[in-house]
C-alpha positions as CSV (number, residue, x, y, z in Angstrom):
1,X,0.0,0.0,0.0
2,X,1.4,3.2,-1.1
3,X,0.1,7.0,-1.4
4,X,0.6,10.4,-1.4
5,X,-0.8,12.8,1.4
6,X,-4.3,14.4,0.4
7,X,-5.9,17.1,1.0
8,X,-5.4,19.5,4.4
9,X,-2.2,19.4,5.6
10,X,-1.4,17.2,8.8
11,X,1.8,17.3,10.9
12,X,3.5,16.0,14.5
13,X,2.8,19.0,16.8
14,X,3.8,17.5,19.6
15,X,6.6,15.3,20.6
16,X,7.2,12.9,23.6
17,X,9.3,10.0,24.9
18,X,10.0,8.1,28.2
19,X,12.2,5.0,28.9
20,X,12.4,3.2,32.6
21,X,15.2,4.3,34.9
22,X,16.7,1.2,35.2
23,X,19.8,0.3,32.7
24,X,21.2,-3.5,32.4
25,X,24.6,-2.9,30.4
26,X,26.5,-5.7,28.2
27,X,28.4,-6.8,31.1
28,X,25.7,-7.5,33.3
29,X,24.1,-9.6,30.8
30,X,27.6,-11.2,30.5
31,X,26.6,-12.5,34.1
32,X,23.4,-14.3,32.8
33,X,24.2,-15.9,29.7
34,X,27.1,-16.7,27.6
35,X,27.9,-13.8,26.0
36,X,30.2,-10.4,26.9
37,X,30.1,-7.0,25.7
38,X,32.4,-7.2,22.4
39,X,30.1,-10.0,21.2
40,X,27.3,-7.5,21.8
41,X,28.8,-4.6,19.9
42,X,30.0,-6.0,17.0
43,X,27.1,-7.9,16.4
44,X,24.1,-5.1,17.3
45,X,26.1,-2.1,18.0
46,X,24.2,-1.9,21.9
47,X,26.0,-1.1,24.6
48,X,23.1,-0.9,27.2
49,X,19.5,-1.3,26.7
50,X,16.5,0.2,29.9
51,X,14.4,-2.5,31.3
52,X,11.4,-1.6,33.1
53,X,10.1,-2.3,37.3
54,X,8.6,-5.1,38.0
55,X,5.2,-3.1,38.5
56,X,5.8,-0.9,35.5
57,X,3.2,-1.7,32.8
58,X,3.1,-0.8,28.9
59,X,0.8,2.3,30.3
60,X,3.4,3.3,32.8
61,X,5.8,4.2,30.3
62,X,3.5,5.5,27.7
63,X,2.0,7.9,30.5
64,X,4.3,10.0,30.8
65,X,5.5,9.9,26.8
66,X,2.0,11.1,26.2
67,X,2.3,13.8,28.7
68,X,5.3,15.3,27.2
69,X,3.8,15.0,23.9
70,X,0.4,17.0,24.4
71,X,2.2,19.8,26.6
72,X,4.6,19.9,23.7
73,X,1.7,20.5,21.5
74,X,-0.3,22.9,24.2
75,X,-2.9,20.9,23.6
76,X,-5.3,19.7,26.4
77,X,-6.3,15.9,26.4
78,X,-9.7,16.7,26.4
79,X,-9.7,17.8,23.4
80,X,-8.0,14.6,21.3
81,X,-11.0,12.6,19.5
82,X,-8.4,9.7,18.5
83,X,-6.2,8.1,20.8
84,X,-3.9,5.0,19.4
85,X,-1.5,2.9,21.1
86,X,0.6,0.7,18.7
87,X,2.0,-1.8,21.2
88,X,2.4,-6.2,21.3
89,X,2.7,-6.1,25.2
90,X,-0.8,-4.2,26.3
91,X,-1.1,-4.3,29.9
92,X,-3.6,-6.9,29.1
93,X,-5.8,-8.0,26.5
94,X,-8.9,-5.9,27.5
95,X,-9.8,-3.3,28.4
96,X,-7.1,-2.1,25.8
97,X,-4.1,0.3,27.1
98,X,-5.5,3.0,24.8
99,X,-9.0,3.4,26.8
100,X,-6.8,3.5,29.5
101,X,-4.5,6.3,28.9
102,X,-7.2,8.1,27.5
103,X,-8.9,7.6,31.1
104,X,-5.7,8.6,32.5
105,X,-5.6,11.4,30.9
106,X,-8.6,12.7,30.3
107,X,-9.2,12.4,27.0
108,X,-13.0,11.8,27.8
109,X,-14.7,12.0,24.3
110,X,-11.1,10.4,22.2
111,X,-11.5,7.0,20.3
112,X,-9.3,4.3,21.6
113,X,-7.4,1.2,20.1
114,X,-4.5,-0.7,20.7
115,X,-3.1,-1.4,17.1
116,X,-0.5,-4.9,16.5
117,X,2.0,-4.6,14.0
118,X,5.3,-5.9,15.8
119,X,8.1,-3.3,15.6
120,X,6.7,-1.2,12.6
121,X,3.4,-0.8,14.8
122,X,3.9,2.6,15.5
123,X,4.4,3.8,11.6
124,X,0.7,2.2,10.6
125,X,-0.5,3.6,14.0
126,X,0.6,6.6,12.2
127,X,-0.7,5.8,8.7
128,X,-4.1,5.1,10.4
129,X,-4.3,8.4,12.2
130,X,-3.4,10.3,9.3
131,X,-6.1,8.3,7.4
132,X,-9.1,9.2,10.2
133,X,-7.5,13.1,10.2
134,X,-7.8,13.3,6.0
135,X,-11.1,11.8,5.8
136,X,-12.7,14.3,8.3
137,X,-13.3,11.5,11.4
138,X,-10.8,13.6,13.4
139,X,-9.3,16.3,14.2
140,X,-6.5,15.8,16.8
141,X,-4.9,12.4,17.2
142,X,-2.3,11.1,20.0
143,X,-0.3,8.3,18.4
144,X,1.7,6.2,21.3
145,X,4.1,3.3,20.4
146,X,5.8,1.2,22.9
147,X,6.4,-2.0,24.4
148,X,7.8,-4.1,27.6
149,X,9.3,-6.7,25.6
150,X,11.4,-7.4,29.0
151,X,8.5,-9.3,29.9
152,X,8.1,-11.7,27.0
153,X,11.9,-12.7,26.6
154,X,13.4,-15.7,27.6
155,X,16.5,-14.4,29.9
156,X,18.5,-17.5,28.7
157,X,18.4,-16.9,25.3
158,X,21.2,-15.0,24.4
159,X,20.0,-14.0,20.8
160,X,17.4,-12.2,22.0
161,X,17.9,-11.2,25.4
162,X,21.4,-8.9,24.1
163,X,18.7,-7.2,21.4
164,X,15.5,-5.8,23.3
165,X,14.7,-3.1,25.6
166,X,11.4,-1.5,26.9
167,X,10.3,2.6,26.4
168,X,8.0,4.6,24.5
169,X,7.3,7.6,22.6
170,X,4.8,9.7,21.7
171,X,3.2,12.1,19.1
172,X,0.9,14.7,18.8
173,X,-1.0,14.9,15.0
174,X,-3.1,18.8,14.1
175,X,-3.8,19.8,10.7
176,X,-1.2,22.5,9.8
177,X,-1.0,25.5,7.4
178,X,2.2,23.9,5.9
179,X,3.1,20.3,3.9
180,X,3.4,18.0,6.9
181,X,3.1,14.6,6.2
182,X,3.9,14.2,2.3
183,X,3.3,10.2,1.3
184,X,3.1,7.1,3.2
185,X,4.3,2.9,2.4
186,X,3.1,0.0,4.3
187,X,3.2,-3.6,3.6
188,X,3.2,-7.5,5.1
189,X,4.6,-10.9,4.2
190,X,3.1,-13.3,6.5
191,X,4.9,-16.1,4.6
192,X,7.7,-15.3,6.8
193,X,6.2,-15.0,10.2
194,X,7.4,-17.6,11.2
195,X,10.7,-15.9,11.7
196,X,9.8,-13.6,14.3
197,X,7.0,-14.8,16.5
198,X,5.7,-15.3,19.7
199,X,4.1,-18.8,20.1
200,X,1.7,-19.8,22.3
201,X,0.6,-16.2,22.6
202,X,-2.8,-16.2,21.5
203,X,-5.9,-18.6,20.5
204,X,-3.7,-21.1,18.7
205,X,-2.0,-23.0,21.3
206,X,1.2,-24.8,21.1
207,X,2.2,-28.2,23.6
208,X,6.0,-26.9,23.8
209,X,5.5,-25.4,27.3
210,X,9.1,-24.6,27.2
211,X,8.1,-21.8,24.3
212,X,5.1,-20.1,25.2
213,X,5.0,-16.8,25.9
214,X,8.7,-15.9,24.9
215,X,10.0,-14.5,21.7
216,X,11.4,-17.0,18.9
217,X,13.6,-15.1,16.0
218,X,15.4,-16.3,13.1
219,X,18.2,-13.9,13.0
220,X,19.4,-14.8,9.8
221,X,16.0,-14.8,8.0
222,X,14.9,-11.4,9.9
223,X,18.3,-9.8,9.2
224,X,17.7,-10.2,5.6
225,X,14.1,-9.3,5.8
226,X,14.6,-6.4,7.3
227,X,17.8,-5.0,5.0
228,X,16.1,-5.7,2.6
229,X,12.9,-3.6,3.3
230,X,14.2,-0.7,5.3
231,X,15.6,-0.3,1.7
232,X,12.6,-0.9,-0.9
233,X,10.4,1.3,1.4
234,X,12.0,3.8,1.5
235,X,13.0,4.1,-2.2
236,X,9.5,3.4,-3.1
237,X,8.2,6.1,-0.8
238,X,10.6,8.7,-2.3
239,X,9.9,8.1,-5.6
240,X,5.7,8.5,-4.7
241,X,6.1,11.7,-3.4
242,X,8.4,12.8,-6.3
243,X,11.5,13.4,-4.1
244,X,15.0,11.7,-4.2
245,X,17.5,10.2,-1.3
246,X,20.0,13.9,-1.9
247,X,16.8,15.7,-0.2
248,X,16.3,13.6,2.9
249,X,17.5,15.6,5.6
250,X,17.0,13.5,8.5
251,X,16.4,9.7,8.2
252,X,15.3,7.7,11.1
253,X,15.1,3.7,10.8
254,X,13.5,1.9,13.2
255,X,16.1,0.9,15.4
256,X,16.7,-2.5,15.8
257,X,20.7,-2.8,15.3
258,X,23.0,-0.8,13.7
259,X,24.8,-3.0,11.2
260,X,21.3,-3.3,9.5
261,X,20.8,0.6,10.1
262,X,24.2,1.2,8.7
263,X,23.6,-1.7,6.0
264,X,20.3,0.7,4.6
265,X,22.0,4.2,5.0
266,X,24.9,3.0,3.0
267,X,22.5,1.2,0.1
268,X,20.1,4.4,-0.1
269,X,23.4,6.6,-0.1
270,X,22.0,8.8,3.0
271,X,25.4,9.9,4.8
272,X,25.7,8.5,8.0
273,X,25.5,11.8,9.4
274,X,22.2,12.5,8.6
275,X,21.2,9.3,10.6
276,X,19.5,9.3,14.0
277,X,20.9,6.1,15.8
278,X,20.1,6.0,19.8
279,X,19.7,1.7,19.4
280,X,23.1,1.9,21.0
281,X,21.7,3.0,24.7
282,X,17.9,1.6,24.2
283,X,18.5,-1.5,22.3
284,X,15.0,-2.3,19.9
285,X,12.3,-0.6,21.6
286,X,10.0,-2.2,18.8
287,X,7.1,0.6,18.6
288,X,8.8,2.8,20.9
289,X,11.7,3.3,18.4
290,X,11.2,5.3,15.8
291,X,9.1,8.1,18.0
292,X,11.9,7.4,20.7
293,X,14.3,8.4,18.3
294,X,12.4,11.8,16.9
295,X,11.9,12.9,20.0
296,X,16.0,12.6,20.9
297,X,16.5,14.3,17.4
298,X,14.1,17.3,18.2
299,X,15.9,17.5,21.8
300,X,19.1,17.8,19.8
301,X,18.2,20.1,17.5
302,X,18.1,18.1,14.4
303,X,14.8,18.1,13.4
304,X,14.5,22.0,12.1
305,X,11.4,23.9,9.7
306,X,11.7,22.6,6.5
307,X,13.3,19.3,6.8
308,X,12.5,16.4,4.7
309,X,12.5,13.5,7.2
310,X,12.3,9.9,6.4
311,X,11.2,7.5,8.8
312,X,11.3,3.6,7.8
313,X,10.0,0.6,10.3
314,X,9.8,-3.3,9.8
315,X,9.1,-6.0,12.1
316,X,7.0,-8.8,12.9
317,X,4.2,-10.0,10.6
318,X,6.7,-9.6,8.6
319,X,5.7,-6.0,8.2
320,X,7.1,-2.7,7.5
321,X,6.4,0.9,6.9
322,X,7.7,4.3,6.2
323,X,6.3,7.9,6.1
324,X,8.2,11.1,4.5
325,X,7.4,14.4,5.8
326,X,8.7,18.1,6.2
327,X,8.9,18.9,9.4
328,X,6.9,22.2,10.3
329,X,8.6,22.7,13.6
């Protein structure tokens, strides 16, 4: 699925992230399975990743990333009529996280969904919220993407365990008198699920008791999945919206490791530079990364009026995703 924005102008107003305070480095993982912090680093590229409290849920982070977000924005939660959280560790089932936060909040008269895309969640969280703005069935949207995968790893597998680490981010979405949001590209192979999956998780049970609940990857089959995409989505993006890889002035790749982040800068020919890589101190986030990642970039003063920024997800399903925008400040 690919398109070009329509009609009035939308944009991110409003910006906000949050990660838990505690950080497990390399070398304390080296304590719990067979691994040490060279391994790590030339493999990923993480150094240290946050791992939330025992009591913290998939809410308690988003909280205060939604917070941020709407003062960000000066916009009062009462007055959001879409709320959606794009997340694969809710804080349960139902009542979804999204009604919620919007309880929380007080976004009393929002629309609220949880939204499961694995790690690209967050960019068809944003694709749907555009879509709802354009066609006139909103006006102000909160889009939060985040997850506790801390809680759905197996602490003994070292080829996941080294990869993963729990936060989330948050944006604000208002029509705007300038471009905004310029084309969107989304897309799913579920013939290669299989590769990233989380069995036993839902209504089709599996007997190996030993696997349910915790994360199963194919590295090899994911790695080449998701070099692959983070490159066709992005080129196919570009070319929609009649722009070319010279004009992208910040690019931000869901961040998952950085030989594959480097891996797609180098193939589009986007200069390193003009990368935003934080993977390195958060490890995969899944939904919490790309917004994770703007929001460090706007603290930095990277994201300036005018840019063209190119965000690109993938992830379970297999799935992926990317939006170009300019950035209206």
């Amino acid at each position: 699925m690919i398109g070009k924005a329509q009609g009035a102008p939308i944009s991110i107003t409003g910006l906000g992230a949050y990660v838990p305070n505690r950080i497990v480095t390399n070398d304390e993982l080296s304590t719990m399975v067979d691994t040490n912090d060279e391994w790590i680093m030339e493999r990923t590229g993480i150094r240290e990743r946050r791992i939330a409290a025992p009591e913290e849920a998939f809410t308690d982070l988003a909280l205060p990333a939604a917070r941020a977000a709407l003062a960000q924005a000066s916009m009062d939660a009462a007055d959001l009529d879409l709320l959606l959280c794009a997340t694969v560790t809710p804080d349960m089932m139902f009542p979804t996280s999204s009604a919620l936060l919007a309880d929380t909040l007080g976004a009393k008269d929002a629309a609220a969904y949880d939204l499961l895309a694995g790690c690209t969640g967050f960019m068809y969280a944003l694709v749907q919220a555009y879509g709802m703005m354009a066609a006139g069935l909103a006006e102000r949207a909160l889009v939060v993407g985040g997850d506790v995968l801390s809680r759905i790893l197996d602490w003994t597998d070292r080829s996941t365990v080294v990869l993963f680490g729990d936060g989330a981010g948050a944006v604000v979405l208002e029509k705007v008198d300038k471009p905004g949001f310029l084309g969107f590209e989304l897309g799913a192979d579920g013939a290669g699920g299989i590769h990233l999956s989380l069995p036993g998780s839902g209504s089709r049970r599996i007997d190996d008791a030993t696997g349910n609940g915790f994360v199963h990857m194919n590295g090899r089959e994911v790695f080449k999945f998701a070099t692959r995409v983070l490159v066709s989505s992005a080129e196919a993006v570009l070319e929609r919206c009649g722009a070319s890889v010279e004009d992208v002035d910040v690019y931000v790749p869901h961040q998952a490791n950085v030989r594959i982040m480097d891996h797609a800068a180098a193939k589009l020919g986007i200069p390193r530079e003009r990368m935003v890589v934080n993977v390195d101190r958060y490890g995969n986030t899944s939904s919490g990364s790309i917004p994770l990642a703007l929001a460090e970039a706007q603290a930095a003063g990277r994201l300036k009026e005018g840019d063209l920024v190119l965000m690109t997800g993938m992830g379970a399903g297999l799935t992926w995703g990317s939006a170009l925008m300019e950035w209206t400040g």
